[in-house]
C-alpha positions in Angstrom: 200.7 71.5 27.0 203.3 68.7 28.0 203.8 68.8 31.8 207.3 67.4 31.0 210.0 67.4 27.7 212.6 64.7 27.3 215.7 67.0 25.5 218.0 64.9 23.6 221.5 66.7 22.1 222.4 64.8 19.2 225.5 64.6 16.9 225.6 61.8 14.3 224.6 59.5 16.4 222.6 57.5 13.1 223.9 54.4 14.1 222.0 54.2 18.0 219.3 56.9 17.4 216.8 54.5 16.1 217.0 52.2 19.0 217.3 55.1 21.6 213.8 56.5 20.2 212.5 53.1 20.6 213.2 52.6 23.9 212.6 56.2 24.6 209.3 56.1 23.4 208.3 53.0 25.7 209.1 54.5 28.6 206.9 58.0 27.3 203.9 55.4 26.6 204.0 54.7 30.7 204.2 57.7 31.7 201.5 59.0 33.6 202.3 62.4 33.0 202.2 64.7 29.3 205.3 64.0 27.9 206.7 65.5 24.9 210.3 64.7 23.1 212.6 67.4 21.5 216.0 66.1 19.6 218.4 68.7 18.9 220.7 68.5 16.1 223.8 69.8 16.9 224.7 70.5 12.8 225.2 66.2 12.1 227.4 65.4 9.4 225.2 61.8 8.5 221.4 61.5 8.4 220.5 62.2 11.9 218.6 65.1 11.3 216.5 62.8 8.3 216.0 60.2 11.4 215.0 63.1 13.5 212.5 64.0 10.6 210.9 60.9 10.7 210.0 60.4 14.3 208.6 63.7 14.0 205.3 62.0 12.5 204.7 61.6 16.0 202.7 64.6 17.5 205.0 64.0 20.4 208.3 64.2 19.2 210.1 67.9 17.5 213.3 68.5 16.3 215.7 71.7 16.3 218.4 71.7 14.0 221.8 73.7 14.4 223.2 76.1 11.8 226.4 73.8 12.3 227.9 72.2 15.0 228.6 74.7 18.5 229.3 72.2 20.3 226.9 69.9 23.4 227.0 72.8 26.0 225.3 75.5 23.4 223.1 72.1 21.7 221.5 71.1 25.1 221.2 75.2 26.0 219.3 75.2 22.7 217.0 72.9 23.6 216.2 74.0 27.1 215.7 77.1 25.8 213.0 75.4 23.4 211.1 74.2 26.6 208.4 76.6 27.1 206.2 74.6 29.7 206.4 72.4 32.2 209.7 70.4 33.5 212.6 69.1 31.7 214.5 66.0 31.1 218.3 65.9 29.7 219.4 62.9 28.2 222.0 61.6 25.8 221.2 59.7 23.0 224.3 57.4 23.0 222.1 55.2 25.1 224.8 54.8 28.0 222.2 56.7 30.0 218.7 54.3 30.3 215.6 56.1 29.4 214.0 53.8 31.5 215.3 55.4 34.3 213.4 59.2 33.9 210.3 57.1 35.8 212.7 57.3 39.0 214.0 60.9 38.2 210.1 61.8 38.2 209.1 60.7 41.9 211.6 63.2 43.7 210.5 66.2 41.1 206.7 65.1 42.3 208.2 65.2 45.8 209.0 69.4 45.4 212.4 69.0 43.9 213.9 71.5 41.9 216.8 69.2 40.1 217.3 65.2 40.2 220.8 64.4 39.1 222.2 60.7 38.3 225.1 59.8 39.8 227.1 57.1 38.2 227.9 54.0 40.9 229.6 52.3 37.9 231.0 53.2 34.0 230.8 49.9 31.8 232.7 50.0 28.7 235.4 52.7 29.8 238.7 52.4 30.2 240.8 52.2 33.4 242.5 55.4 32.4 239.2 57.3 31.6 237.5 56.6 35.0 240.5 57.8 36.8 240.6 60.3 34.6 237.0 61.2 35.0 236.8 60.7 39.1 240.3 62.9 39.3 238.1 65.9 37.4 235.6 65.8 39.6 236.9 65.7 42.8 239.5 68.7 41.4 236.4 70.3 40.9 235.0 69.6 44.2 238.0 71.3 45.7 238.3 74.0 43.6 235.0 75.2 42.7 233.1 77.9 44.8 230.0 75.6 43.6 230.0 72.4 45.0 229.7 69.8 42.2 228.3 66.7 43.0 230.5 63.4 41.9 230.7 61.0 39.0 227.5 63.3 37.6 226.7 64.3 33.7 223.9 65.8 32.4 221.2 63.3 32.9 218.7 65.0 34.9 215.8 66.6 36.0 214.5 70.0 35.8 212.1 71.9 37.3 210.4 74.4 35.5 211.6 77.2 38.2 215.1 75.9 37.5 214.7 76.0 34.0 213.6 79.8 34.3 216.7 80.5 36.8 219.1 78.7 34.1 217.7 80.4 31.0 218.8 83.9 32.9 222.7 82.3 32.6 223.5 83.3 29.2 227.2 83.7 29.9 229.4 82.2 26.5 231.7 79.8 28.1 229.5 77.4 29.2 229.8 74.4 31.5 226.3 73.0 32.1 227.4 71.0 35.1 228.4 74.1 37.2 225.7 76.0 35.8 222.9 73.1 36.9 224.9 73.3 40.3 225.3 77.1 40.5 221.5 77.8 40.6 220.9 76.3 43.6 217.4 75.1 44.9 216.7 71.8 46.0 218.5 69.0 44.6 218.7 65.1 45.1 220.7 62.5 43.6 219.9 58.9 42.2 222.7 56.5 41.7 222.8 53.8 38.7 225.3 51.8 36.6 226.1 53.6 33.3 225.9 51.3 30.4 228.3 50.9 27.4 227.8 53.2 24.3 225.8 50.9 22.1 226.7 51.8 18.4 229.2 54.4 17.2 232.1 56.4 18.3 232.0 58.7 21.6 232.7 62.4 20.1 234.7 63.1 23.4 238.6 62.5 23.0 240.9 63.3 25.7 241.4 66.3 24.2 237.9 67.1 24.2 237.8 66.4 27.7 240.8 68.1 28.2 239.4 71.4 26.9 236.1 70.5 28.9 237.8 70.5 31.8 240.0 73.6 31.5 236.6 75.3 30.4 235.0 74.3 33.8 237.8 75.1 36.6 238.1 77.8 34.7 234.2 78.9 34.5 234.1 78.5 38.2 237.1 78.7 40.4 239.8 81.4 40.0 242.4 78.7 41.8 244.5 78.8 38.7 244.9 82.7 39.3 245.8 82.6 42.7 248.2 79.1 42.3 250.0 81.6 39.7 250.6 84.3 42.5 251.5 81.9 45.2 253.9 80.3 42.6 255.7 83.8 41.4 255.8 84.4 45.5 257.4 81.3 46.6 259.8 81.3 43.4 261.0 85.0 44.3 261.4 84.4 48.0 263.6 81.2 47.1 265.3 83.6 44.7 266.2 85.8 47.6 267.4 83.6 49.7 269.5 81.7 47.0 271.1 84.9 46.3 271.6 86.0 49.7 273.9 83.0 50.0 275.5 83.3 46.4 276.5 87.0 48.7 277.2 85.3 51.5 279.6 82.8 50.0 281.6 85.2 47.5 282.3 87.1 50.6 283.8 84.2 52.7 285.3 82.3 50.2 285.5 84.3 46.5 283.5 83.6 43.5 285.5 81.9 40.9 284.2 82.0 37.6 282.3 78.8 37.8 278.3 77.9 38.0 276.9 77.7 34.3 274.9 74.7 34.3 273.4 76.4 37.4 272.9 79.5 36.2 271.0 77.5 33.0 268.7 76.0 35.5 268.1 79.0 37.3 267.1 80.9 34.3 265.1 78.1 32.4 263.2 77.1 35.6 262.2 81.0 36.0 261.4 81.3 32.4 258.9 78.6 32.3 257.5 79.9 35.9 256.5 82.9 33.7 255.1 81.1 31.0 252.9 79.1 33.3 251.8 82.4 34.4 251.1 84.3 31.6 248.8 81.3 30.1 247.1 81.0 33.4 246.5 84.4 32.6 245.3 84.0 28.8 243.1 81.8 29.5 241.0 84.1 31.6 241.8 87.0 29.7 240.5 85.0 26.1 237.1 84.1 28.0 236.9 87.5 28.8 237.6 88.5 25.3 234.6 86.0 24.2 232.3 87.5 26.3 232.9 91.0 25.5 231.8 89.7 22.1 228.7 88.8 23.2 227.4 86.9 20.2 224.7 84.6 20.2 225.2 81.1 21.7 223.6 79.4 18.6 221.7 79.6 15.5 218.6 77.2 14.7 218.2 76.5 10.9 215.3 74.1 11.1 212.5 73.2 13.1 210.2 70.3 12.9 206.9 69.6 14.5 203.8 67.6 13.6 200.5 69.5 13.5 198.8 68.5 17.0 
């Protein structure tokens, strides 16, 4: 049985898939520990399950495929889930993380640690606006999570196999596999390296992809939003009261001619959208409840491929 599994979440990534494998596959030659590779198709639109297919001729390499596309968080659950022995690698296949980095992420799991992250020092081939965008999420994150997140991380890492038993008891439906890799604790260590540019193809994550992802995860693990509602509708009705304690004040003194609609507009547009805020502070929680009431499965595998060992 392989002592460690490289699990690569896939969606049409055609055009790069064939050099990540290549590389990937150098790196697995010098390892001097059983390796074994698992792609997951996350329901691909081109032929990157066909590619997948072919590199399974390999007694080291297997492939799940998706009933359609659910999305990376429930794709790279999949495939963890797949990983019966042994430790685990996560990896991308867009080739901005360097498979010839997992040597390094080894040595600390050899040392007795339970997770070995990679923390980006540097993100070639991004824009201005999406690092800031990208270091403003996480240090958000870092304040308001109950779960420290560590910075500038994704999900290239390593897992133990007592991690990968603690994570595979997390079956919650909204899921955000950075908190949830943080969230379980046990001994952890970083190493730092310079991301590379995606080198073929389109990323799949828009702004509002990343957007959603982000909602998803303050929302997963910090209740912030709640109480920045609360503190909100509090400081809104005490400025209420004291607003109309002088509106009192001065229609005693001096009379209230009929005068004040602009203000009176303000007044009642800036309360209304107060309560708007609210209440979708409020749905938001209340719709991930709703989801996990439902409590369907997280995904569906049509296909598996494997060579005979």
């Amino acid at each position: 049985m392989p002592e460690l599994t490289i699990v690569v979440p896939a969606y049409n990534e055609s055009r790069v898939l064939d050099a990540f494998h290549a590389r990937l596959m150098v790196v697995v030659d010098g390892l001097a520990v059983a390796t074994d590779v698992l792609y997951v198709d996350d329901g691909s639109q081109d032929d990157t399950w066909t590619r997948i297919g072919g590199y399974c001729s390999d007694a080291r390499v297997g492939g799940l495929r998706l009933s359609r596309n659910f999305g990376k968080e429930a794709a790279l659950t999949a495939g963890l889930d797949a990983v019966g022995e042994g430790a685990a690698v996560v990896i991308d296949a867009d080739l901005q993380d360097p498979p010839e980095l997992i040597p390094a992420l080894i040595e600390p799991w050899r040392a007795g640690y339970d997770v070995v992250y990679a923390t980006r020092s540097a993100r070639s081939g991004e824009s201005t606006l999406k690092r800031l965008t990208a270091a403003a999420f996480y240090r958000v994150m870092e304040r308001l999570s109950d779960t420290p997140l560590p910075r500038d991380t994704g999900d290239f890492r390593l897992l133990s196999r007592r991690a990968l038993d603690a994570l595979g008891q997390l079956r919650e439906r909204q899921r955000f596999m950075k908190g949830l890799f943080a969230w379980i604790g046990y001994r952890q260590t970083a190493i730092r390296y310079e991301r590379d540019p995606r080198l073929a193809g389109d990323t799949k994550w828009n702004y509002w992809r990343l957007t959603h992802l982000a909602i998803e995860g303050i929302t997963s693990f910090s209740t912030a939003p709640l109480r920045l509602a609360t503190w909100v509708g509090l400081g809104t009705a005490a400025f209420a009261f004291v607003y109309s304690l002088w509106v009192l004040a001065k229609a005693l003194l001096w009379g209230d001619p009929v005068r004040g609609y602009p203000t009176l507009m303000v007044v009642i547009l800036f309360l209304g959208g107060v309560q708007l805020l609210a209440l979708g502070v409020i749905g938001e929680y209340l719709g991930r409840n709703y989801a996990e009431s439902k409590r369907r499965p997280l995904y569906f595998v049509a296909e598996r491929r494997r060579a005979d060992r």
